[in-house]
DRENGU-271485 format. One record per residue (C-alpha): residue number from 1; residue in one letter; x, y, z. Coordinates in steps of 0.25 Angstrom, whole numbers. Example, Ala and Ser with C-alpha at 12.3 -4.5 7.8 and 13.67 -1.06 7.14 Angstrom:
2
<paro pos="1" code="A" u="49" v="-18" w="31"/>
<paro pos="2" code="S" u="55" v="-4" w="29"/>
***
This chain:
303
<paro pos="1" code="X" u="362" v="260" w="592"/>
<paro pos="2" code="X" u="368" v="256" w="605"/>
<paro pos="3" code="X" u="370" v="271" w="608"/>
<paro pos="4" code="X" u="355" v="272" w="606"/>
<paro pos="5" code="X" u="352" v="261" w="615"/>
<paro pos="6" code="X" u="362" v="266" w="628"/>
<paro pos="7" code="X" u="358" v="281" w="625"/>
<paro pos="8" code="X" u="342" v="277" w="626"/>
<paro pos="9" code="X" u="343" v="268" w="638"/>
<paro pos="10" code="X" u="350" v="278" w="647"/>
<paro pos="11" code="X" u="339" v="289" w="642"/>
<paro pos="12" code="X" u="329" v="277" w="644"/>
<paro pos="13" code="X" u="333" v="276" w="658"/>
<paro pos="14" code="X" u="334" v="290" w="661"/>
<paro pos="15" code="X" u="319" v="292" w="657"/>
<paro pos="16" code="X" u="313" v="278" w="665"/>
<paro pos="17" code="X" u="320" v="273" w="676"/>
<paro pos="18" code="X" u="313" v="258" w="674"/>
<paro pos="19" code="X" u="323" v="255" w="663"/>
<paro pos="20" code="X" u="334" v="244" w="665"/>
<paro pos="21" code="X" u="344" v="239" w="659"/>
<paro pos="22" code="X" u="346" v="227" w="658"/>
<paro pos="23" code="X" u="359" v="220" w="652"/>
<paro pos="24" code="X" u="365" v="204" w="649"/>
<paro pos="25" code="X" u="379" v="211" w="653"/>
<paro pos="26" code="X" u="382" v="218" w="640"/>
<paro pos="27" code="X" u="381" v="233" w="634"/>
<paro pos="28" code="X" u="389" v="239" w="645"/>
<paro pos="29" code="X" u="396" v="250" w="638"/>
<paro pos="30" code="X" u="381" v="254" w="632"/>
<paro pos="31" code="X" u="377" v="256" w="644"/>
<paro pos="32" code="X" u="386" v="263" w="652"/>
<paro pos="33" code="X" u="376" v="277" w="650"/>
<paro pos="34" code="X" u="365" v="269" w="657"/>
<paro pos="35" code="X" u="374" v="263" w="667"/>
<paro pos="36" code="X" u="379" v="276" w="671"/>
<paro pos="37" code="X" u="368" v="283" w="672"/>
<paro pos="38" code="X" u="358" v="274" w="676"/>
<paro pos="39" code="X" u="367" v="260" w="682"/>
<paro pos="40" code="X" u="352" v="254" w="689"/>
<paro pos="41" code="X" u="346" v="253" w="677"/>
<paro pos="42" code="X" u="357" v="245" w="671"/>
<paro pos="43" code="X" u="355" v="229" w="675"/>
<paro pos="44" code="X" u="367" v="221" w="671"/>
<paro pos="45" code="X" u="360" v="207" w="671"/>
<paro pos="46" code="X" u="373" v="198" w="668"/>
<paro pos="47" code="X" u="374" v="187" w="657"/>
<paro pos="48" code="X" u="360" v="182" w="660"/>
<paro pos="49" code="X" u="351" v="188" w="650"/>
<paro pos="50" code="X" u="339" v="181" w="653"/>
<paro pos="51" code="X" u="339" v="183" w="666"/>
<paro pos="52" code="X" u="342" v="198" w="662"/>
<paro pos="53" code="X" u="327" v="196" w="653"/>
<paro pos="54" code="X" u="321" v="193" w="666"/>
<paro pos="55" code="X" u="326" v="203" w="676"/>
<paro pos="56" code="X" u="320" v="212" w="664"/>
<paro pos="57" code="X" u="307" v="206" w="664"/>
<paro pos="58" code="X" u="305" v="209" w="679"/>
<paro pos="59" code="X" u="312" v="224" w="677"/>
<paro pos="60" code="X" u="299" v="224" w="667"/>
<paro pos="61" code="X" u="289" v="218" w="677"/>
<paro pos="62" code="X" u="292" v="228" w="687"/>
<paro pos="63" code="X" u="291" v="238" w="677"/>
<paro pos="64" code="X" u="305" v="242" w="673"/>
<paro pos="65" code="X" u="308" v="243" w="658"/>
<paro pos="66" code="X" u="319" v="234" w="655"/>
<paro pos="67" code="X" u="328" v="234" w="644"/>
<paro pos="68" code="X" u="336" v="220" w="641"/>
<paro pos="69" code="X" u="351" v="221" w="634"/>
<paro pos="70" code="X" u="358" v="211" w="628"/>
<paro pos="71" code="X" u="365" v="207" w="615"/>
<paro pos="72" code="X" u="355" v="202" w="606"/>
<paro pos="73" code="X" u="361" v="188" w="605"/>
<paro pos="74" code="X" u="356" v="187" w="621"/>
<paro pos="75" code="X" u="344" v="197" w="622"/>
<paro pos="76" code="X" u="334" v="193" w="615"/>
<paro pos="77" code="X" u="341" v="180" w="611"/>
<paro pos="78" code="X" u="346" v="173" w="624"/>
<paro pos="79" code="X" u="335" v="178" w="631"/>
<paro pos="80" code="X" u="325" v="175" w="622"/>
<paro pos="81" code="X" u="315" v="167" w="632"/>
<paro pos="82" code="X" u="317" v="177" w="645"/>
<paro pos="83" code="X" u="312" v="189" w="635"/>
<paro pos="84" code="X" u="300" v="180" w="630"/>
<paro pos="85" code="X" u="294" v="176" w="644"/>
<paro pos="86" code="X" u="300" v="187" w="652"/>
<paro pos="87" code="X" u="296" v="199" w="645"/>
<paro pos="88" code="X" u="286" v="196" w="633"/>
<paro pos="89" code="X" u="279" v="184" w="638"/>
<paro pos="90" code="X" u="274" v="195" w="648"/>
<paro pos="91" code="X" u="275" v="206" w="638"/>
<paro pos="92" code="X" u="286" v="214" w="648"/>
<paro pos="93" code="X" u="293" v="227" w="642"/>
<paro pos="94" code="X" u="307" v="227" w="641"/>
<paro pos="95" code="X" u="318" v="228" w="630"/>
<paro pos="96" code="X" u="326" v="219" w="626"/>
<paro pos="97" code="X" u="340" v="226" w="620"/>
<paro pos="98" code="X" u="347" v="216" w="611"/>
<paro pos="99" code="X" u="360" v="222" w="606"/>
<paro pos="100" code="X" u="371" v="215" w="594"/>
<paro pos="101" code="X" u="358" v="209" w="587"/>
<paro pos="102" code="X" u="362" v="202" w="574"/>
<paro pos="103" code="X" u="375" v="198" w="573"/>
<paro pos="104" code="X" u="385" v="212" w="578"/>
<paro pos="105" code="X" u="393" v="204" w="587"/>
<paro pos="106" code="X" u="399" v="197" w="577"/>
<paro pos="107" code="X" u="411" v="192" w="584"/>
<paro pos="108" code="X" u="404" v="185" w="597"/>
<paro pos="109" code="X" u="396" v="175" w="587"/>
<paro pos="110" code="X" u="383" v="170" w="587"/>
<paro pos="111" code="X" u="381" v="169" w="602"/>
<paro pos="112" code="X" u="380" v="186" w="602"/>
<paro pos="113" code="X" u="374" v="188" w="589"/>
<paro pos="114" code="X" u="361" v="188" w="588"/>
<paro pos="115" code="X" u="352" v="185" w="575"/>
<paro pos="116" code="X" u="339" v="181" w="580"/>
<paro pos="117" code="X" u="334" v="190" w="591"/>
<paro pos="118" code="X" u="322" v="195" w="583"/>
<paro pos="119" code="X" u="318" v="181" w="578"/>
<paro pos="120" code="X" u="319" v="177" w="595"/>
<paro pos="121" code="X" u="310" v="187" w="599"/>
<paro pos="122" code="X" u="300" v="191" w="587"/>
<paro pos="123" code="X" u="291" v="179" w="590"/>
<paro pos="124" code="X" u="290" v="183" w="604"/>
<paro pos="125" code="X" u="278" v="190" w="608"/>
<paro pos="126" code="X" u="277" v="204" w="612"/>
<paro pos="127" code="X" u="291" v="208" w="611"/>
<paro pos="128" code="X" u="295" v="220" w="600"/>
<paro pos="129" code="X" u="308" v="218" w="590"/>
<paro pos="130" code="X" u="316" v="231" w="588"/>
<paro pos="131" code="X" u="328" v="232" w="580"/>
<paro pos="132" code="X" u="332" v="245" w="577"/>
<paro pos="133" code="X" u="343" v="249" w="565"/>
<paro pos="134" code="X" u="352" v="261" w="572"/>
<paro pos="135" code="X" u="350" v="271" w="584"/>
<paro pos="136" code="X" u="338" v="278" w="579"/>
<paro pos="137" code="X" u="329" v="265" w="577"/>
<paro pos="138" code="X" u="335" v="260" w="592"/>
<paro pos="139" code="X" u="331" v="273" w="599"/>
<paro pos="140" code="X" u="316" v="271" w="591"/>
<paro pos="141" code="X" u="317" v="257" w="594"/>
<paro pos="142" code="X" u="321" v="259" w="611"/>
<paro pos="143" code="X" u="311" v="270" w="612"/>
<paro pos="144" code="X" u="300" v="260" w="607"/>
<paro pos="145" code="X" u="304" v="248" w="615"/>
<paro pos="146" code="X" u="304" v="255" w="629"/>
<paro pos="147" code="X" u="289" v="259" w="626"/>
<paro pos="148" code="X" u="284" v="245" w="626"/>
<paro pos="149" code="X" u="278" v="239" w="635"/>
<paro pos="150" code="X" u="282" v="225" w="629"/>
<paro pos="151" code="X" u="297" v="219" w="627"/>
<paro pos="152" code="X" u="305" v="224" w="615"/>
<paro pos="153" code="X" u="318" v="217" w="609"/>
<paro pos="154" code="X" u="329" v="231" w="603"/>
<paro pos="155" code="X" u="338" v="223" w="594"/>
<paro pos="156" code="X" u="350" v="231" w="593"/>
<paro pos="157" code="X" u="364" v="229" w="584"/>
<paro pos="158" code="X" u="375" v="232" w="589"/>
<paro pos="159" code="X" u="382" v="237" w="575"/>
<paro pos="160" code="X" u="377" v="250" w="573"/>
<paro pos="161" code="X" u="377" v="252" w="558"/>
<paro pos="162" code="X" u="372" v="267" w="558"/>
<paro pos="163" code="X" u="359" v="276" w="558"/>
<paro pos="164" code="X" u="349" v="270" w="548"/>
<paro pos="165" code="X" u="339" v="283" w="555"/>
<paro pos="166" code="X" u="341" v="296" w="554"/>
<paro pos="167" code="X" u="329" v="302" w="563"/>
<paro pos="168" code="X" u="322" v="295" w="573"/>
<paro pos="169" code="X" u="312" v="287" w="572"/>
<paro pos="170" code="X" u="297" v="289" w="580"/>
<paro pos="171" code="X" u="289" v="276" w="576"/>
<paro pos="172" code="X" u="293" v="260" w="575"/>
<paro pos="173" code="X" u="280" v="256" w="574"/>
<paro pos="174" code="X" u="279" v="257" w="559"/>
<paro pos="175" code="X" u="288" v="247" w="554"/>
<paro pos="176" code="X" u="300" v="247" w="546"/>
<paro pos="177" code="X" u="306" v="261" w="546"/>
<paro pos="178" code="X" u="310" v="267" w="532"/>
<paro pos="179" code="X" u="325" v="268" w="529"/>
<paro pos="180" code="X" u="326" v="270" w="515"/>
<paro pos="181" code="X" u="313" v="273" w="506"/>
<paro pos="182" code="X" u="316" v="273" w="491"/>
<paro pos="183" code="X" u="304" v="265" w="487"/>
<paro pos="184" code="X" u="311" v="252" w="482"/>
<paro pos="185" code="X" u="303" v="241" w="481"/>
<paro pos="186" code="X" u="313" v="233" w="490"/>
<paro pos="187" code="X" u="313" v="236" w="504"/>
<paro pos="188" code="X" u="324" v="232" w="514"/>
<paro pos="189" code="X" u="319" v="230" w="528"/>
<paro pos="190" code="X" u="329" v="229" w="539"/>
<paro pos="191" code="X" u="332" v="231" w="553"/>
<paro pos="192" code="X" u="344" v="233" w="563"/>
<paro pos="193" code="X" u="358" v="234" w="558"/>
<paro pos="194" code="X" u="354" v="229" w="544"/>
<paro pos="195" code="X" u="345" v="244" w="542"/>
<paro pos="196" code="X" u="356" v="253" w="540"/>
<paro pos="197" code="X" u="364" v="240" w="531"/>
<paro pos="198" code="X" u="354" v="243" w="522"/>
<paro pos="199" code="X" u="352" v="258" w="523"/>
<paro pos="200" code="X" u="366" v="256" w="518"/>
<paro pos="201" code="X" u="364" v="248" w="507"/>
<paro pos="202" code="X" u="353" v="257" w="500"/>
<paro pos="203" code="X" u="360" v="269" w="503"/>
<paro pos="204" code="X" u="372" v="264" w="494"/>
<paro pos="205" code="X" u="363" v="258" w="485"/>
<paro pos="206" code="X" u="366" v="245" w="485"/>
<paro pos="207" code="X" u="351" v="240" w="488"/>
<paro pos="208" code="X" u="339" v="248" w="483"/>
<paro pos="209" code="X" u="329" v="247" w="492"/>
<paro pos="210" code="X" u="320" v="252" w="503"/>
<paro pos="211" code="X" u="324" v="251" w="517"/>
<paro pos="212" code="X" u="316" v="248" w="533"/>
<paro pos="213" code="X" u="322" v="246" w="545"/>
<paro pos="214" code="X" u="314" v="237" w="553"/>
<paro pos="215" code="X" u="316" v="240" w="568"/>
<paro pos="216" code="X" u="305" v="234" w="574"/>
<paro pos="217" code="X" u="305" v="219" w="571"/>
<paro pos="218" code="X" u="294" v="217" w="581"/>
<paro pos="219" code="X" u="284" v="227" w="588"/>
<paro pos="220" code="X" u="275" v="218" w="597"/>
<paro pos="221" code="X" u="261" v="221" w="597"/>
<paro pos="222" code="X" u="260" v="231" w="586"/>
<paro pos="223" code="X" u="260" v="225" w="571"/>
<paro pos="224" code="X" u="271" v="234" w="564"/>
<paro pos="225" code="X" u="266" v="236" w="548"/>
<paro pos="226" code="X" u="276" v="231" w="538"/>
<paro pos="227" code="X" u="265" v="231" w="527"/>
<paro pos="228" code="X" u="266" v="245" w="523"/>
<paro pos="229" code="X" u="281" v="243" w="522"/>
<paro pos="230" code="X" u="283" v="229" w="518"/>
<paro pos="231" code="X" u="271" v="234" w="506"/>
<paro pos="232" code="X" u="279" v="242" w="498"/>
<paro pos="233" code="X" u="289" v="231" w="494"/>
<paro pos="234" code="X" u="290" v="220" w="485"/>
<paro pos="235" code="X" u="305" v="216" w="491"/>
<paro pos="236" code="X" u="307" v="217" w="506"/>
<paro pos="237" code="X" u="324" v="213" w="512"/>
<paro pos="238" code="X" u="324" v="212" w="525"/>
<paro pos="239" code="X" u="338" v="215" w="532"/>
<paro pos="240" code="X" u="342" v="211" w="547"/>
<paro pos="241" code="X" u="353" v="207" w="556"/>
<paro pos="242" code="X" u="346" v="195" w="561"/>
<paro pos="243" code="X" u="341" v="181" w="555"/>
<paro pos="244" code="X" u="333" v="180" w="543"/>
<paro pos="245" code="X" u="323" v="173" w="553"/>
<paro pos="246" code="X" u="313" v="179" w="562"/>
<paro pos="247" code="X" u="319" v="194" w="560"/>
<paro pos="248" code="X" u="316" v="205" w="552"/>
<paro pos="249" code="X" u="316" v="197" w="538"/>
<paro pos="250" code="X" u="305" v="187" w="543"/>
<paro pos="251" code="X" u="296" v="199" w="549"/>
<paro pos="252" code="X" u="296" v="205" w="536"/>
<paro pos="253" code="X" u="293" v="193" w="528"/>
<paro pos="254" code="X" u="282" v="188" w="537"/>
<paro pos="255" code="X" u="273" v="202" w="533"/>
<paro pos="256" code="X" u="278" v="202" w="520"/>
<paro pos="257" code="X" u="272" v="187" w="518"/>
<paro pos="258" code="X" u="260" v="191" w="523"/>
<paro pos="259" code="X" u="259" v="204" w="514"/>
<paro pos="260" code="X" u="263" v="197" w="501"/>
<paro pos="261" code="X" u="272" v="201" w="489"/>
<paro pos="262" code="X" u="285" v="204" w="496"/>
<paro pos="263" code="X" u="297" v="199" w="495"/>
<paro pos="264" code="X" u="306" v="198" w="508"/>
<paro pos="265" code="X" u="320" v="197" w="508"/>
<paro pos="266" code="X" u="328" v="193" w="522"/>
<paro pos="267" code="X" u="340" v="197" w="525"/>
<paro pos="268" code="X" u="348" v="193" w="539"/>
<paro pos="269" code="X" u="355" v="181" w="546"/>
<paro pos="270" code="X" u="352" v="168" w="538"/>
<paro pos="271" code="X" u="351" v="155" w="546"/>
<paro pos="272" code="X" u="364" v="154" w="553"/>
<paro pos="273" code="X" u="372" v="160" w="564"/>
<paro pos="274" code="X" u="386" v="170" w="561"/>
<paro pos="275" code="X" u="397" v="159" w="556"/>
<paro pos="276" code="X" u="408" v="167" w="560"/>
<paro pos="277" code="X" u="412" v="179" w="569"/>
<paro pos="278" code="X" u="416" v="192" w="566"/>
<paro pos="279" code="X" u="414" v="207" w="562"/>
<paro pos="280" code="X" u="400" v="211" w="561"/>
<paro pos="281" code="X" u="403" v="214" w="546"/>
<paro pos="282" code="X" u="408" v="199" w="545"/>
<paro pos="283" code="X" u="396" v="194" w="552"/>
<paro pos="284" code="X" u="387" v="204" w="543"/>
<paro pos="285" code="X" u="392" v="197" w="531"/>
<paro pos="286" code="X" u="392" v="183" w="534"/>
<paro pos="287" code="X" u="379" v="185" w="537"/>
<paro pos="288" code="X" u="377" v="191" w="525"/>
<paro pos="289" code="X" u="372" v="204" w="530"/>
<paro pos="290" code="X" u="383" v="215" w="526"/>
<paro pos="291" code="X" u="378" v="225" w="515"/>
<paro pos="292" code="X" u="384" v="216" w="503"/>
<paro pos="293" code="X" u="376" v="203" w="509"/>
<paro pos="294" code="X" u="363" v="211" w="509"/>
<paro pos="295" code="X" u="363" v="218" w="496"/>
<paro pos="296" code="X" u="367" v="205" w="489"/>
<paro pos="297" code="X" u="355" v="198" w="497"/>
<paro pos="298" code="X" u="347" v="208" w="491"/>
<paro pos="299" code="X" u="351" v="207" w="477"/>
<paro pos="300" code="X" u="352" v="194" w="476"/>
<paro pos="301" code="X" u="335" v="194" w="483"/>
<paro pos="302" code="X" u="331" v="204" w="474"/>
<paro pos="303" code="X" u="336" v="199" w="461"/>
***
């Protein structure tokens, strides 16, 4: 996915030359391509990512696009006021890149993880949540983003689990996109690095059930349907890499509510923070989000 990302902003850049980067000093190596071919559109802002929002915020105003990187655990999250006045209090475009999100860098502790970035920004107003499941979705998801003319957050993980997607997809305006349809009566919705977990799962049969990924958690301005989705189950298990708070699981269950008659399951970070660090995998399964954790959650839900 980070491929995806350093190859599409370099082809960005080639096509409009009022694209900037804009970086709180970190992905150097992934953007050595852009660096080398375009080094004045490459704007190394230091340790001082709010600072970083603002300098983006007047790039927007004097009509350059300005795209924000960061690891997630800083952009949206230290920076989290600088995006709601800057940029969507006067509705400016600009995307915000936040890289690592959940918990990936497991060894650097909770200061660089991050497991509340959606729930930040989702009761922002006009700002667009994207959070995209491997490289097909990304490139869908980037090519979306930089045709708004409103700030949109791209949550990306850093540990790349494989290709859910084997063609690419056109349209992210209709809601979750089908992964696997066997017309189970239980669906699992998930989003980011917790999709292709659970394309895993069914594919070895160790859960029956239909599966969505959910890229778009938020598109500002235009009401998404879930109900011609959400209708056609009784049991509904949401998956993410993020708290059970304010993410994808609360989204879910809010239409569902209002629909009636569906059962909604959450699945992510409880109410605490990472008690230890470690690999990736550890940290997976302290927080109960390895393969095993989820199918026994599951089970033990269903029965």
């Amino acid at each position: 996915m980070r491929e995806a990302f350093s190859s599409q902003l370099v082809q960005l850049v080639k096509k409009n030359k009022d694209v900037y980067l804009l970086s709180g000093d970190h992905g150097y190596a992934l953007f050595d391509s852009l660096r080398k071919e375009f080094p004045d559109h490459f704007v190394n802002a230091g340790v001082a990512e709010q600072n970083m929002i603002g300098v983006g915020a007047g790039l927007s105003k004097m009509g350059f696009y300005p795209i924000m990187y960061g690891l997630s655990a800083f952009v949206p999250v230290r920076v989290l006021e600088q995006i709601k006045i800057d940029f969507c209090y006067e509705n400016l475009p600009g995307l915000f890149i936040g890289d690592g999100a959940g918990v990936v860098y497991s060894h650097l502790g909770t200061s660089h993880q991050s497991t509340e970035d959606i729930a930040a920004l989702r009761s922002i107003p006009h700002i667009s949540i994207l959070s995209p499941c491997d490289d097909i979705e990304f490139k869908a998801c980037f090519d979306w983003a930089i045709r708004q003319k409103s700030p949109v957050y791209l949550r990306m993980g850093k540990a790349d689990l494989g290709r859910v997607h084997d063609q690419p997809l056109v349209d992210l305006s209709m809601g979750p996109i089908p992964v696997v349809q066997d017309q189970q009566m239980l669906a699992l919705m998930a989003t980011g690095s917790m999709v292709k977990v659970c394309q895993k799962l069914i594919t070895q049969k160790k859960i029956q059930a239909d599966l969505y990924s959910v890229p778009v958690i938020k598109q500002a301005q235009t009401e998404v349907s879930w109900t011609s989705v959400l209708s056609k189950y009784q049991k509904i298990i949401t998956v993410e890499e993020h708290s059970i708070y304010g993410g994808l699981g609360d989204l879910v269950a809010s239409v569902a509510s209002e629909m009636g008659g569906i059962r909604v399951k959450k699945i992510g970070i409880q109410d605490r923070f990472s008690q230890f660090c470690g690999t990736y995998q550890y940290l997976m399964q302290e927080h109960k989000l390895d393969p095993d954790s989820i199918v026994e959650q599951i089970k033990k839900w269903m029965n």
